[in-house]
PDB file of N, CA, C, O and CB in Angstrom:
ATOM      1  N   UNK A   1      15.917   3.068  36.858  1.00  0.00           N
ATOM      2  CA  UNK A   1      14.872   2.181  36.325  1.00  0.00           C
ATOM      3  C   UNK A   1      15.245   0.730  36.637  1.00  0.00           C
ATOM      4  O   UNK A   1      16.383   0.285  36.491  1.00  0.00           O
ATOM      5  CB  UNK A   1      14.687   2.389  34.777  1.00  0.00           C
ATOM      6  N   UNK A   2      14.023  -0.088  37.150  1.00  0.00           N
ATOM      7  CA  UNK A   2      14.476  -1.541  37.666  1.00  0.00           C
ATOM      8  C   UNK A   2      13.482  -2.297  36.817  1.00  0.00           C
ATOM      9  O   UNK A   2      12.311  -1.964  36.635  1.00  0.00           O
ATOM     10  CB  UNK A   2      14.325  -1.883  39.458  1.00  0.00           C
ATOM     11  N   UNK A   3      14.152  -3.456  36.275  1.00  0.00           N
ATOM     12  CA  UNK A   3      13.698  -4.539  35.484  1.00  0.00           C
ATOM     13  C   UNK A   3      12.539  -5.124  36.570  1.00  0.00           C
ATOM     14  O   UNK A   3      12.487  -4.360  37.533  1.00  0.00           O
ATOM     15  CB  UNK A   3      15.020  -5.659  35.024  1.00  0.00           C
ATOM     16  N   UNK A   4      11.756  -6.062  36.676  1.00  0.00           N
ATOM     17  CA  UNK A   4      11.304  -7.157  36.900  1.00  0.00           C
ATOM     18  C   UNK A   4      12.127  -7.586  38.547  1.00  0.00           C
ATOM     19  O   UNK A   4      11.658  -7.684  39.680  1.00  0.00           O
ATOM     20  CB  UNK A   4      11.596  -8.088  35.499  1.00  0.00           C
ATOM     21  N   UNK A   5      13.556  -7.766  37.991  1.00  0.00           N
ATOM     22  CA  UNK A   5      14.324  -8.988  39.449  1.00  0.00           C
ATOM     23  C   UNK A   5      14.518  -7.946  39.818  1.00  0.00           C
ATOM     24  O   UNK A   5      15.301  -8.200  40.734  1.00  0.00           O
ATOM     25  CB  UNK A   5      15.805 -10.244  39.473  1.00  0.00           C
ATOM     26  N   UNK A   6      14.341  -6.282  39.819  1.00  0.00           N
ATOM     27  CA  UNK A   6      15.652  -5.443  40.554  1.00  0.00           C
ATOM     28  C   UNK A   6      16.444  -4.749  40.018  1.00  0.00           C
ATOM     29  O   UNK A   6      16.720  -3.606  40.380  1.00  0.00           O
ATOM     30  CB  UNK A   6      16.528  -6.091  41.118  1.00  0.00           C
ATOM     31  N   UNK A   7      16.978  -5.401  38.974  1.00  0.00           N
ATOM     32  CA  UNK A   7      18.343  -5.793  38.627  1.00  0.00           C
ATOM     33  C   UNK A   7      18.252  -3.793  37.469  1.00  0.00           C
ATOM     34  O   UNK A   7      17.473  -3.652  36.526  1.00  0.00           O
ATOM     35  CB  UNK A   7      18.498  -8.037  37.486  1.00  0.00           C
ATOM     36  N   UNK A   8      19.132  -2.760  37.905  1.00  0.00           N
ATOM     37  CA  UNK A   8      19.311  -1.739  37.052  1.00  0.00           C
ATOM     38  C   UNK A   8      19.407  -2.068  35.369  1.00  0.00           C
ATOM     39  O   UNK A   8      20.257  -2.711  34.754  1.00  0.00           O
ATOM     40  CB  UNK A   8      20.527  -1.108  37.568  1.00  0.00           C
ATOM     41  N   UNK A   9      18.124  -1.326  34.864  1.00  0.00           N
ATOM     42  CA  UNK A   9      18.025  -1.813  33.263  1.00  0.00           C
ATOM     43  C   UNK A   9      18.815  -0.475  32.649  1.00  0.00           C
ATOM     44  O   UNK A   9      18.498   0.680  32.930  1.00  0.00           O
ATOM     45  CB  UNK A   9      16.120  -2.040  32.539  1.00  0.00           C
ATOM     46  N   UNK A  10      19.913  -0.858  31.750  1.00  0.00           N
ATOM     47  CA  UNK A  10      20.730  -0.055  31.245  1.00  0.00           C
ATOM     48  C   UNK A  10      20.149   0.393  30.351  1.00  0.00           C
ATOM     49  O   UNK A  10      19.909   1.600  30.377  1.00  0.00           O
ATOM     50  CB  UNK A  10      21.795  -0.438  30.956  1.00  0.00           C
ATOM     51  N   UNK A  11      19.647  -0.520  29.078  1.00  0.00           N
ATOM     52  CA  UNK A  11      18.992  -0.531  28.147  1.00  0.00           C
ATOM     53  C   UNK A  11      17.782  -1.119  28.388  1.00  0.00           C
ATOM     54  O   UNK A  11      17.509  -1.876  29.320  1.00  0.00           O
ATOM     55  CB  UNK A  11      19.594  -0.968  27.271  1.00  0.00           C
ATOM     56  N   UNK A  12      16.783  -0.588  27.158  1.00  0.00           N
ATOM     57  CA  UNK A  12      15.404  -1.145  27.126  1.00  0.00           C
ATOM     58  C   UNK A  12      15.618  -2.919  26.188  1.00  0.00           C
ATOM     59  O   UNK A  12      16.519  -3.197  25.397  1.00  0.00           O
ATOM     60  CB  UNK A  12      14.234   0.256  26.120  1.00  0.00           C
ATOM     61  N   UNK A  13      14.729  -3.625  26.537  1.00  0.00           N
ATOM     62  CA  UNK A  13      14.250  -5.341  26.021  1.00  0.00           C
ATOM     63  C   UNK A  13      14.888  -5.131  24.446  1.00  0.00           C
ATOM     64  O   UNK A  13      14.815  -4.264  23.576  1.00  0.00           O
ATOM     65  CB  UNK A  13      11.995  -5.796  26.000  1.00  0.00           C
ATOM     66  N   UNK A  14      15.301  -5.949  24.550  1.00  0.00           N
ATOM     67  CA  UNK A  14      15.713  -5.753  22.578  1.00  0.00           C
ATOM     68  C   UNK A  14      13.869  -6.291  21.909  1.00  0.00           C
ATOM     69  O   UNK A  14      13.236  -5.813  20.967  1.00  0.00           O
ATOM     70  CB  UNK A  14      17.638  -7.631  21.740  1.00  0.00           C
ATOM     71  N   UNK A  15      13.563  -7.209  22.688  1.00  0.00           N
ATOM     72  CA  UNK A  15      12.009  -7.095  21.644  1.00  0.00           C
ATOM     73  C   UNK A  15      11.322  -5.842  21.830  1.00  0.00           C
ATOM     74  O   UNK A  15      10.299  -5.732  21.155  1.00  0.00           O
ATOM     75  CB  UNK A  15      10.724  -8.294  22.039  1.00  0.00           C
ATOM     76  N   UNK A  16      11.658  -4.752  22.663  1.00  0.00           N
ATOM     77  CA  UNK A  16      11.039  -3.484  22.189  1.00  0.00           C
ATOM     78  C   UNK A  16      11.195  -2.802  21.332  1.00  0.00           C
ATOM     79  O   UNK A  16      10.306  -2.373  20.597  1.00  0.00           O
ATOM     80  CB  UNK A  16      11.049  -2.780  22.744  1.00  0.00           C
ATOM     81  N   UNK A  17      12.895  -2.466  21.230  1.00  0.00           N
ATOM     82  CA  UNK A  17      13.807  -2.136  20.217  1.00  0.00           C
ATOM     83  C   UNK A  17      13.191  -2.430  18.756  1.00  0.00           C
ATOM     84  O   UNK A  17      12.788  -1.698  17.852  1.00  0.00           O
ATOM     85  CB  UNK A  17      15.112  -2.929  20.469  1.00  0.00           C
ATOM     86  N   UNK A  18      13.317  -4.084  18.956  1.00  0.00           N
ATOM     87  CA  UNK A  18      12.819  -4.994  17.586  1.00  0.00           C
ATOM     88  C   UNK A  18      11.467  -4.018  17.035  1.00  0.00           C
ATOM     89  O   UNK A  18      11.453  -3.351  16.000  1.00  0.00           O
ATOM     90  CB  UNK A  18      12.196  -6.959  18.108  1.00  0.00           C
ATOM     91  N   UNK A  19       9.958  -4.197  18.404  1.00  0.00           N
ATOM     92  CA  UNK A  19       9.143  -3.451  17.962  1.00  0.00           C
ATOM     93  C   UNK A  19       8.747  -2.743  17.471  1.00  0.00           C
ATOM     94  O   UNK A  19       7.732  -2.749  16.774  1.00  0.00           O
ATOM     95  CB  UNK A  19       8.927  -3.279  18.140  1.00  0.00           C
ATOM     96  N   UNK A  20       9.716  -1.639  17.797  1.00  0.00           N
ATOM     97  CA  UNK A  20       9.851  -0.144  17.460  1.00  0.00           C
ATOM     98  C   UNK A  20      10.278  -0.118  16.136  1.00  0.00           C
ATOM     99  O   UNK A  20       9.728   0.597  15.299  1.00  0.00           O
ATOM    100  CB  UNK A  20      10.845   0.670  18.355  1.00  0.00           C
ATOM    101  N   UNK A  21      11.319  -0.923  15.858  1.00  0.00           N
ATOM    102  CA  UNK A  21      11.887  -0.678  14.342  1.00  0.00           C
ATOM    103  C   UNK A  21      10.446  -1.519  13.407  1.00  0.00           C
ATOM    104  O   UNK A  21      10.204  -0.934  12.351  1.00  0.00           O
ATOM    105  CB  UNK A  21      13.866  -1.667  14.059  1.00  0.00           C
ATOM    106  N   UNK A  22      10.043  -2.066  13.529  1.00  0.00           N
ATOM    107  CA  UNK A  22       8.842  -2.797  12.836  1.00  0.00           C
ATOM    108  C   UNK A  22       7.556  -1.992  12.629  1.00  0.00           C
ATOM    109  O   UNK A  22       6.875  -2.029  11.604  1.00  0.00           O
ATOM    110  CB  UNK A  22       8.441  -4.022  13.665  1.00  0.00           C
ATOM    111  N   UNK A  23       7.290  -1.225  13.769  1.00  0.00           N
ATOM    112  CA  UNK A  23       6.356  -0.346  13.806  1.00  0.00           C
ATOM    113  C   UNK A  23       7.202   0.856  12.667  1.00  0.00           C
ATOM    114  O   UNK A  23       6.804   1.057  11.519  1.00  0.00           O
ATOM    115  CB  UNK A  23       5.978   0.105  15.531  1.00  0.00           C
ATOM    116  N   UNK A  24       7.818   1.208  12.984  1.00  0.00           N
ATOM    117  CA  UNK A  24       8.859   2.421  11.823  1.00  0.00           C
ATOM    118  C   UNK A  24       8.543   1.792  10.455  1.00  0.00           C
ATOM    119  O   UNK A  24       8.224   2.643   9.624  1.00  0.00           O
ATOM    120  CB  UNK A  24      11.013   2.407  12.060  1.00  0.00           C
ATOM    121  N   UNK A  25       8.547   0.580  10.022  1.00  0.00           N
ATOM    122  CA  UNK A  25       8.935   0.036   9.057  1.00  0.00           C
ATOM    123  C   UNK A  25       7.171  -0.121   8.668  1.00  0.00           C
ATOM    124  O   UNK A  25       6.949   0.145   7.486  1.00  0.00           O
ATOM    125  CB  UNK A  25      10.074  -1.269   9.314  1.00  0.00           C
ATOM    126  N   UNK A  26       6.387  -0.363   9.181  1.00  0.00           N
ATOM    127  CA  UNK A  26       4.976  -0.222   8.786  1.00  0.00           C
ATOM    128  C   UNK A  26       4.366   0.846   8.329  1.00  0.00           C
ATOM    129  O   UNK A  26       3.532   0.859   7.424  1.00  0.00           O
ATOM    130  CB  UNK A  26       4.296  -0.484   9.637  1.00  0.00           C
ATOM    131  N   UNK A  27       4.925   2.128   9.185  1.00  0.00           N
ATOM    132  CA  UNK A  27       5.138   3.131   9.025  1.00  0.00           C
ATOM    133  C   UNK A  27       5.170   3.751   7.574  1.00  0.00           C
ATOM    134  O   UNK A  27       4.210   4.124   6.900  1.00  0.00           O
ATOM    135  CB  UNK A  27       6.034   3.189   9.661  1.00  0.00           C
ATOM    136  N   UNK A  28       6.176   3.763   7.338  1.00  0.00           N
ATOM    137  CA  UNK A  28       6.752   3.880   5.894  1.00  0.00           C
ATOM    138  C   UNK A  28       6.236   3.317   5.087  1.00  0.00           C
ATOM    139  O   UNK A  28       5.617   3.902   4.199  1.00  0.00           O
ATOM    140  CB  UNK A  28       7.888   3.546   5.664  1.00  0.00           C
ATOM    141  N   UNK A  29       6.326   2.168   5.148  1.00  0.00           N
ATOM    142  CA  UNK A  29       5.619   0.940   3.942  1.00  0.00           C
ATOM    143  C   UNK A  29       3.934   1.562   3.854  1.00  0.00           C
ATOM    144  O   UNK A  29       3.347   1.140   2.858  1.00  0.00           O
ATOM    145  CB  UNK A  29       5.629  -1.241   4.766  1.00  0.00           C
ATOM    146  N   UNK A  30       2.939   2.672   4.926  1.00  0.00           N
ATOM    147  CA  UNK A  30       1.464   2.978   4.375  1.00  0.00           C
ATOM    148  C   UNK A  30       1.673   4.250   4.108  1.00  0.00           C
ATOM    149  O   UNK A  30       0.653   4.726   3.610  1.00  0.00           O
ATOM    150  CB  UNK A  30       0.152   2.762   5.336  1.00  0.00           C
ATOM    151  N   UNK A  31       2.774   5.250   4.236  1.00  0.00           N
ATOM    152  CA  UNK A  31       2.914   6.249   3.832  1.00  0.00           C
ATOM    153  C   UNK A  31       3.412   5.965   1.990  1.00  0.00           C
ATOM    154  O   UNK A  31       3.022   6.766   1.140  1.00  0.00           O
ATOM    155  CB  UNK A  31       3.863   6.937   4.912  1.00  0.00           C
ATOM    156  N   UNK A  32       4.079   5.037   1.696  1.00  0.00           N
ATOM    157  CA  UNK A  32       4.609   4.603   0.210  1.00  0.00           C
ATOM    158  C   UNK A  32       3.189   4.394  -0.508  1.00  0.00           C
ATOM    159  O   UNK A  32       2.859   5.071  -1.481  1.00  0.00           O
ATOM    160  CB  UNK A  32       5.677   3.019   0.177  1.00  0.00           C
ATOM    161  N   UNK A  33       2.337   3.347   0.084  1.00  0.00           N
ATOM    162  CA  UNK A  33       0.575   2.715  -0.652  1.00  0.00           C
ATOM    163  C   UNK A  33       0.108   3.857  -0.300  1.00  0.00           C
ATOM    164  O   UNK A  33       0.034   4.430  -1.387  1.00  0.00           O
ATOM    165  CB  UNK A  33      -0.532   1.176   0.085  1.00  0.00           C
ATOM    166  N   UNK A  34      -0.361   4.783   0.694  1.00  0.00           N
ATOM    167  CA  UNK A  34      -0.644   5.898   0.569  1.00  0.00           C
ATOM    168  C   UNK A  34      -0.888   7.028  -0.700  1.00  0.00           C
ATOM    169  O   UNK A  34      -1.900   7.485  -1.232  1.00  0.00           O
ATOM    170  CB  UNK A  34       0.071   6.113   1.211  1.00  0.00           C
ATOM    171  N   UNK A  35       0.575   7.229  -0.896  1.00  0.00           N
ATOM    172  CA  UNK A  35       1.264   8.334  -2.002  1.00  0.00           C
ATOM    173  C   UNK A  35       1.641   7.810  -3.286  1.00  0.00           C
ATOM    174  O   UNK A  35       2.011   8.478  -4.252  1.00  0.00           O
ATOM    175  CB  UNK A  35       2.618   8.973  -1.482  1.00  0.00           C
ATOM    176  N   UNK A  36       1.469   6.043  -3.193  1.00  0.00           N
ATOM    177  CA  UNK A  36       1.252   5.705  -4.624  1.00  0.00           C
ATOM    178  C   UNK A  36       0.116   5.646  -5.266  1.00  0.00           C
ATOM    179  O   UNK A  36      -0.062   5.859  -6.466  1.00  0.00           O
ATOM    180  CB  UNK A  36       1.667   4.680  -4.873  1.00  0.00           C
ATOM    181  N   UNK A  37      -1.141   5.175  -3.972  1.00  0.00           N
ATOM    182  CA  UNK A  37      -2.063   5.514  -4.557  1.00  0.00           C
ATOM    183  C   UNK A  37      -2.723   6.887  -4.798  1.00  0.00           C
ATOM    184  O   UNK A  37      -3.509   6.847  -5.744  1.00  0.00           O
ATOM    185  CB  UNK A  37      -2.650   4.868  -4.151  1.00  0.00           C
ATOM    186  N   UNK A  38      -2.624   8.033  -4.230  1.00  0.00           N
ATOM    187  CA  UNK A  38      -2.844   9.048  -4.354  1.00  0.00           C
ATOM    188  C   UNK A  38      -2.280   8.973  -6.144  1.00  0.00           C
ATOM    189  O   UNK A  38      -3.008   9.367  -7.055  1.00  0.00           O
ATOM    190  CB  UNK A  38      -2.211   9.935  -3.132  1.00  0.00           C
ATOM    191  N   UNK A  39      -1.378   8.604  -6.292  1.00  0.00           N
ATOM    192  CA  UNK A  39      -0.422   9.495  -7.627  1.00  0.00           C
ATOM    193  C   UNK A  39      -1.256   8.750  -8.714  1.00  0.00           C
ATOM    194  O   UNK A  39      -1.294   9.251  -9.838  1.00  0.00           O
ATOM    195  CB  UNK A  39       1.717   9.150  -7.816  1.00  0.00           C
ATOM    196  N   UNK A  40      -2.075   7.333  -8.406  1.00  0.00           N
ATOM    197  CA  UNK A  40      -2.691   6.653  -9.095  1.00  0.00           C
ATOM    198  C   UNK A  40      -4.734   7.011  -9.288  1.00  0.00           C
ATOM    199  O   UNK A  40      -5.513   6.676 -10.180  1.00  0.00           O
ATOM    200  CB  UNK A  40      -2.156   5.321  -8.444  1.00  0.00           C
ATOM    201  N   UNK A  41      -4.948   7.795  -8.010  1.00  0.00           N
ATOM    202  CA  UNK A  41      -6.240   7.750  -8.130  1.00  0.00           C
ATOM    203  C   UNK A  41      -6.612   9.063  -7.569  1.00  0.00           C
ATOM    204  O   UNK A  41      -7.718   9.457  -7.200  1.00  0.00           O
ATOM    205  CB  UNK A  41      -6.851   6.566  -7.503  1.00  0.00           C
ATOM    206  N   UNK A  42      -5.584   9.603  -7.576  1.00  0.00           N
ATOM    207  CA  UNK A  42      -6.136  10.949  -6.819  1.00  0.00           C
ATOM    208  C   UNK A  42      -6.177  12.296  -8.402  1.00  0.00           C
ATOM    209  O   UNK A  42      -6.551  13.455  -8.218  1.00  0.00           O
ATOM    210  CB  UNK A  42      -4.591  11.514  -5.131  1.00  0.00           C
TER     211      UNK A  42
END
C-alpha cells in the first residue's frame, strides 16, 4: 500500500485511527440514550 508520495504506508493516518475511535464512541454513547430511553418510555 502507497501513501500519496509513494512512500510504503506501514500504518493507516492517525486522523483515521482518531476517526474510528470517535465514531466507536458515538456509537456507544446512542446505544446508552437508546436503552435509557427505552427503560424510561418503553
Amino acid at each position: 500500500m502507497l501513501d500519496d508520495r509513494g512512500v510504503p504506508a506501514v500504518e493507516p493516518p492517525v486522523d483515521h485511527r482518531l476517526e474510528a475511535a470517535i465514531n466507536a464512541v458515538r456509537a456507544t454513547i446512542q446505544d446508552v440514550v437508546i436503552q435509557h430511553g427505552v427503560l424510561h418510555h418503553g
